[in-house]
C-alpha positions as CSV (number, residue, x, y, z in Angstrom):
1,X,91.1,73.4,112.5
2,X,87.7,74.8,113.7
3,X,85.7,72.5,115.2
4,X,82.5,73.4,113.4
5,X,83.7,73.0,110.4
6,X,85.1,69.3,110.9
7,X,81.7,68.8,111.9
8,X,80.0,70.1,108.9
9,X,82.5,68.2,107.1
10,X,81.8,65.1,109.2
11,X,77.7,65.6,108.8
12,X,78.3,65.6,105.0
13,X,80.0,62.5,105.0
14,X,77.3,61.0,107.1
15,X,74.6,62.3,104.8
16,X,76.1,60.8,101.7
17,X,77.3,57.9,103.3
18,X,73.1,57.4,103.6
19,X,72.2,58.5,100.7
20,X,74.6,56.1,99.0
21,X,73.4,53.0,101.3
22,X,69.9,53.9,100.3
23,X,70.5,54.4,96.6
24,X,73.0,51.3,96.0
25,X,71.4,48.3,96.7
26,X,73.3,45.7,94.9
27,X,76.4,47.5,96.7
28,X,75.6,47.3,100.4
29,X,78.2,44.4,101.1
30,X,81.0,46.3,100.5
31,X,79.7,50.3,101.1
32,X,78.4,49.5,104.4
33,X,81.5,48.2,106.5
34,X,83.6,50.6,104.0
35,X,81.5,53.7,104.6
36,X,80.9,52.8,108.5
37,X,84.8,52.9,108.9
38,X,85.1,56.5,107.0
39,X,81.9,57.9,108.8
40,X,83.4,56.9,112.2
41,X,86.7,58.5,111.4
42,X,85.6,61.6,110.3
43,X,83.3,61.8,113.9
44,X,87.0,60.9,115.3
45,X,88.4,63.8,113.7
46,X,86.1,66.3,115.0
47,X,86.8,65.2,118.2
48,X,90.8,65.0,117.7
49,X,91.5,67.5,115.9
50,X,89.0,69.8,116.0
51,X,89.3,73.6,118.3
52,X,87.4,75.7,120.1
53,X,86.6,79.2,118.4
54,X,87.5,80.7,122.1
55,X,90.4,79.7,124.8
56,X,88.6,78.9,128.2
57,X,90.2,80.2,131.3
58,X,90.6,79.0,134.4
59,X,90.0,81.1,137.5
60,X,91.3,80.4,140.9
């Protein structure tokens, strides 16, 4: 998959994983260590399985 769009994907996730940490107070015990785990394995994925939009070449 493109590798700009896992990372749009992957800065969503991040986004709401704030916004929800922010707006659910009473929540935090469970949604931070929960949301931390998600966050870090969409960040993962980018890097995994995300490609390049162009094949590099190597010149000798």
């Amino acid at each position: 998959m493109d590798r700009k769009i896992l990372a749009f994907i992957a800065l969503a996730i991040t986004m709401l994983y704030g916004v929800g940490v922010g707006v659910l107070e009473g929540q935090r015990d469970v949604l931070a260590p929960v949301g931390g785990v998600v966050v870090a394995l969409a960040w993962i994925a980018v890097g995994v399985f995300g490609k390049d939009d162009h094949k590099r070449e190597i010149q000798n």
